[in-house]
N, C-alpha and C positions, 0 to 999 in steps of 0.2 A: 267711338268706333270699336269694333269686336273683331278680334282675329279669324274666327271659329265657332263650330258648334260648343265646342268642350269652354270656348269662354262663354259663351251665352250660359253654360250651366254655371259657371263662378258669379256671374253678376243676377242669375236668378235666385241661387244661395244665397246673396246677398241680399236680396231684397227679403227672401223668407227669414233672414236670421235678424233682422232690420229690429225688432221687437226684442230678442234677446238680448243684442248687442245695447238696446237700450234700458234693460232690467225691466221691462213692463211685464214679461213671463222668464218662464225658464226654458229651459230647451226642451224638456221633456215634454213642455204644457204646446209646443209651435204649431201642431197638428191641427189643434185643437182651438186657435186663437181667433174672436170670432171676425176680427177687423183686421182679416190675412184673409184674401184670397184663395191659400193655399187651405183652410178650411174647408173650403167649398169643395175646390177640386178632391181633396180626399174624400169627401163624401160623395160627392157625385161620380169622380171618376172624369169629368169633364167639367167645362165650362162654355156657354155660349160669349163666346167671340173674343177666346182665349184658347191657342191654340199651344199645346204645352205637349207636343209631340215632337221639336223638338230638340227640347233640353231634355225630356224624358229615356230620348232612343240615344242620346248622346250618351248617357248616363246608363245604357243597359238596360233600361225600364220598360215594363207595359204601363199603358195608361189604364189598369186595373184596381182594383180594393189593394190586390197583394204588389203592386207596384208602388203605389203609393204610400204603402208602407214602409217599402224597402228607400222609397225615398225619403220618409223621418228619419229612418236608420241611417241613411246619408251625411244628412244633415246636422244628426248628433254626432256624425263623424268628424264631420267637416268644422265644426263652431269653434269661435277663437281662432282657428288659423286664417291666416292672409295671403297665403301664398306670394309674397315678399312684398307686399301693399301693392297687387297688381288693380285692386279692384277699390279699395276704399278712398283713393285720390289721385285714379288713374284717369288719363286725356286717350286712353285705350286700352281695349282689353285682350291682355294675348301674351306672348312670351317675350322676353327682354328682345330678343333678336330680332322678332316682328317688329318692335316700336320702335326698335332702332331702327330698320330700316326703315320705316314708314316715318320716321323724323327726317330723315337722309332724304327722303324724297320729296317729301312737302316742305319740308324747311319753314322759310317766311311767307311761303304760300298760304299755309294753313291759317284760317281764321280765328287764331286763339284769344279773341275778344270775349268769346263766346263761353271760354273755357275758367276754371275758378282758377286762383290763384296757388292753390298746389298743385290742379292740373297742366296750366304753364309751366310751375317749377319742374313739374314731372317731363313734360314737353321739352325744356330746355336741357335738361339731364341728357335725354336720350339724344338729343342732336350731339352732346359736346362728347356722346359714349358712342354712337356712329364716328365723329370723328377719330376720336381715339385710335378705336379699331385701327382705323384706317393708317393713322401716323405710325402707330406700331408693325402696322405691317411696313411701310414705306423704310421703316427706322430697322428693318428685320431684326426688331423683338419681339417680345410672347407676354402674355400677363406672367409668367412665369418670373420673366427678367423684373418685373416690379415690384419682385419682396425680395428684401436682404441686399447687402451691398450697401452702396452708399448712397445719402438719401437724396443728391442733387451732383447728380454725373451730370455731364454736357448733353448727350443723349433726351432726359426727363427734360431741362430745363428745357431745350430745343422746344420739344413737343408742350410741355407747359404753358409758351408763350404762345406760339402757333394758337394752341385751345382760347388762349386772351384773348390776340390779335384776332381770330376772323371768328370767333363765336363768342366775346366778354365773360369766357366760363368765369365760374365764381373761384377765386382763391382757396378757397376750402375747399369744392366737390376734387378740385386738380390735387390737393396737396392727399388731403383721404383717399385718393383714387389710384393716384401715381405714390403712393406710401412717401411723402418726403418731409415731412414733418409737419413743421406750421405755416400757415398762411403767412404769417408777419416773417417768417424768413423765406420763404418764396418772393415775397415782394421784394427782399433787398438782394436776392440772386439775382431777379430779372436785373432789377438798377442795378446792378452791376455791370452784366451783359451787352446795355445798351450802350 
């Protein structure tokens, strides 16, 4: 799934930078590679039954010589970054907020059979960070309250197990997430609590 036009241009980057990221060229050479599509379109300016209008107009572009220019320049902008791995092992593409609520809505509905194994883990992140949200707000804290202090107030643990109990978040994502230390003493807070 794609939030946007502006993600369509992150996953189209991705597919032009596909070749760098795998050292078969360098970035400067991406233009120019003859087993890239985007070859073509630079040369021609179009492509039949490829329509690249647009992640182009998304990106400020004509679909001219001097556009596609400025979209190498792009490109060598853009290489190496991940925009927080929204795109290299994403079950969607778009902004934390979108996929969180797009996890929040589809929940177990979504057909994540389909989906690879880090894009489940990605999937399941964002359901257990919809919830979050949510308990924090219920719990009237702020990500603020979850640095400094102590690292297993009644408060976190609350919410900790809540994220266990009805979504099996993983020990780590809760303990990294909620700053409380380590999983193996999250575990013996909850046993304790119960």
């Amino acid at each position: 799934m794609l939030e946007d036009d502006h993600a369509v241009c992150r996953v189209v980057d991705y597919i032009h930078l596909n070749p760098v990221r795998a050292k078969v060229i360098s970035i400067k050479k991406v233009g120019d590679f003859r087993l890239s599509r985007l070859s073509r379109l630079t040369q021609k300016t179009g492509m039949r039954g490829l329509d690249s209008r647009v992640w182009m107009e998304a990106l400020g572009l004509k679909k001219t010589v001097k556009g596609w220019r400025k979209y190498i320049l792009h490109l060598e902008e853009v290489c190496g970054t991940d925009e927080d791995g929204l795109v290299r092992n994403a079950w969607a593409v778009g902004s934390q907020a979108w996929r969180r609520n797009l996890a929040r809505s589809y929940g177990a509905k979504t057909g994540n059979a389909a989906l690879t194994q880090a894009q489940r883990k990605g999937f399941r992140e964002a359901q257990w960070e919809a919830r979050l949200v949510e308990l924090l707000d219920e719990a009237d804290r702020s990500e603020d309250d979850l640095t400094g202090g102590a690292k297993f107030p009644e408060w976190k643990l609350a919410i900790a197990k809540v994220l266990k109990d009805e979504l099996a978040a993983n020990s780590n994502w809760i303990t990294d997430r909620l700053q409380m230390g380590t999983a193996g003493s999250l575990r013996v807070y909850l046993t304790r609590r119960i």
